[in-house]
C-alpha positions in Angstrom: -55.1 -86.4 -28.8 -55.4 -89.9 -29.0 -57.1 -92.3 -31.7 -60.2 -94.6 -31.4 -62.0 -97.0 -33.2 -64.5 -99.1 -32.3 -63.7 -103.0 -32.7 -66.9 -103.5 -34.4 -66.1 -101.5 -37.4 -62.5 -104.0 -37.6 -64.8 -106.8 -37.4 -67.1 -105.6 -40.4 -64.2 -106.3 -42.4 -63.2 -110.3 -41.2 -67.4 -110.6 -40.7 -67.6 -109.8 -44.5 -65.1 -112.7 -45.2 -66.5 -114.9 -43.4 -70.1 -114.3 -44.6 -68.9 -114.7 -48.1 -66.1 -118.0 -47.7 -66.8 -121.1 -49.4 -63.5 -122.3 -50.5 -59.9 -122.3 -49.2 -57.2 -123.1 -51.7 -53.2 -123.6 -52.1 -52.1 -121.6 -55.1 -48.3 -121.9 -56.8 -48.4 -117.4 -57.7 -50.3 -115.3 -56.3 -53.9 -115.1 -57.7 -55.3 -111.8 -58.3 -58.7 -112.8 -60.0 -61.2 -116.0 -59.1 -60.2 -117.4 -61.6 -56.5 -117.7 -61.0 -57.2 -119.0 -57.3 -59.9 -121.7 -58.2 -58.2 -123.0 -61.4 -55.0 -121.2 -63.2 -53.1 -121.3 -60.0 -54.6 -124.2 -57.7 -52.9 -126.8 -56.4 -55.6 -127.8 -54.0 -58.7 -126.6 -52.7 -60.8 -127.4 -49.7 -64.3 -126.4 -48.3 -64.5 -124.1 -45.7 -67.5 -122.3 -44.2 -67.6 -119.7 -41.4 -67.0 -122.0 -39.1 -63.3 -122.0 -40.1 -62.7 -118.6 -39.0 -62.7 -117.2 -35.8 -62.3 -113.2 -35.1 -60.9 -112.2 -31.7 -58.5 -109.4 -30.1 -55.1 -109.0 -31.9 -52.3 -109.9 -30.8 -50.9 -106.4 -30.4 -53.8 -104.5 -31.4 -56.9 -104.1 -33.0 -58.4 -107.4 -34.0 -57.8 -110.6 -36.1 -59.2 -113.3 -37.9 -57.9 -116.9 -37.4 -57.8 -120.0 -39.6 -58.3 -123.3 -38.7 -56.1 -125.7 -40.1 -57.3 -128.1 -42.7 -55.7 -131.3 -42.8 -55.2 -134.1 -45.5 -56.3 -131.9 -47.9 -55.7 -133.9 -51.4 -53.3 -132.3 -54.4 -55.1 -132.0 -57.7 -51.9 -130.4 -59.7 -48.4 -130.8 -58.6 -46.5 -127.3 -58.3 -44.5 -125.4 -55.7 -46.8 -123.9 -53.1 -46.3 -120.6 -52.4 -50.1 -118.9 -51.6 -53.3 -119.5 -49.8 -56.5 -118.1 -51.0 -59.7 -117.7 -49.3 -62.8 -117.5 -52.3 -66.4 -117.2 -52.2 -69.0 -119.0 -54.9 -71.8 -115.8 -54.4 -70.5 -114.0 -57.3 -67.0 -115.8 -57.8 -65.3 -113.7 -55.4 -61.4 -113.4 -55.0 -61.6 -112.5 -51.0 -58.1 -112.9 -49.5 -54.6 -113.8 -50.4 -51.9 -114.5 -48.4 -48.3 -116.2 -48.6 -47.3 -119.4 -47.4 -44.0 -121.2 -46.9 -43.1 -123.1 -49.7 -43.8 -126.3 -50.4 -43.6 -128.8 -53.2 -46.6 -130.6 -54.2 -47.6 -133.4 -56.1 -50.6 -134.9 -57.5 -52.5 -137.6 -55.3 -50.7 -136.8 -52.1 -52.2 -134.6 -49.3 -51.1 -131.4 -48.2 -52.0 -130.0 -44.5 -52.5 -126.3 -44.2 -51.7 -125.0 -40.9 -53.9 -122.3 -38.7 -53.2 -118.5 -40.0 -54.3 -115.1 -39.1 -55.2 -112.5 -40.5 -55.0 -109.3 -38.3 -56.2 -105.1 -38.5 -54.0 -103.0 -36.1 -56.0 -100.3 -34.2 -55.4 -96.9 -34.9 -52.4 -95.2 -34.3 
């Protein structure tokens, strides 16, 4: 018997993200906690509202959420890039970590974060 779920319920998941995001940042660990992504770890931070983030069919299956790039986004503390982390000021939310290629950063220069997605494979 086969499997089903409907694309609605995959999109509850990136439509809570997105409801929530205020803040994009470049972290040199992985953050587990606010915290850690908005400070302890962060190299640099950016603004990003819903607007950023798209949600569309997979690309094999099931459905994903895509970044826009941010571009020029200035370096606050110089370390070796290694996460991106999506947070949200309602309630200092820690809403999605991901890994990045690595990068070395240093204060006062800019740092350009290329598109990313993000996606939930249907059921299989």
């Amino acid at each position: 018997m086969a499997k089903y779920q409907n694309d609605l319920m995959l999109d509850a998941a990136f439509d809570w993200i997105r409801a929530r995001v205020t803040l994009m940042t470049v972290c040199n660990a992985q953050p587990t906690t606010y915290a850690e992504a908005t400070s302890t770890f962060k190299l640099a931070d950016v603004a990003l509202t819903s607007t950023g983030i798209t949600v569309s069919n997979g690309d094999a299956s099931g459905r994903k959420m895509r970044m826009a790039s941010k571009a020029n986004v200035s370096v606050d503390a110089s370390g070796i890039a290694s996460h991106i982390a999506l947070a949200g000021s309602s309630g200092s939310t820690l809403l999605y970590v991901t890994t990045a290629s690595t990068q070395q950063l240093t204060t006062g220069n800019t740092v350009s974060i290329p598109g990313w997605d993000s996606e939930i494979a249907d059921a299989a």
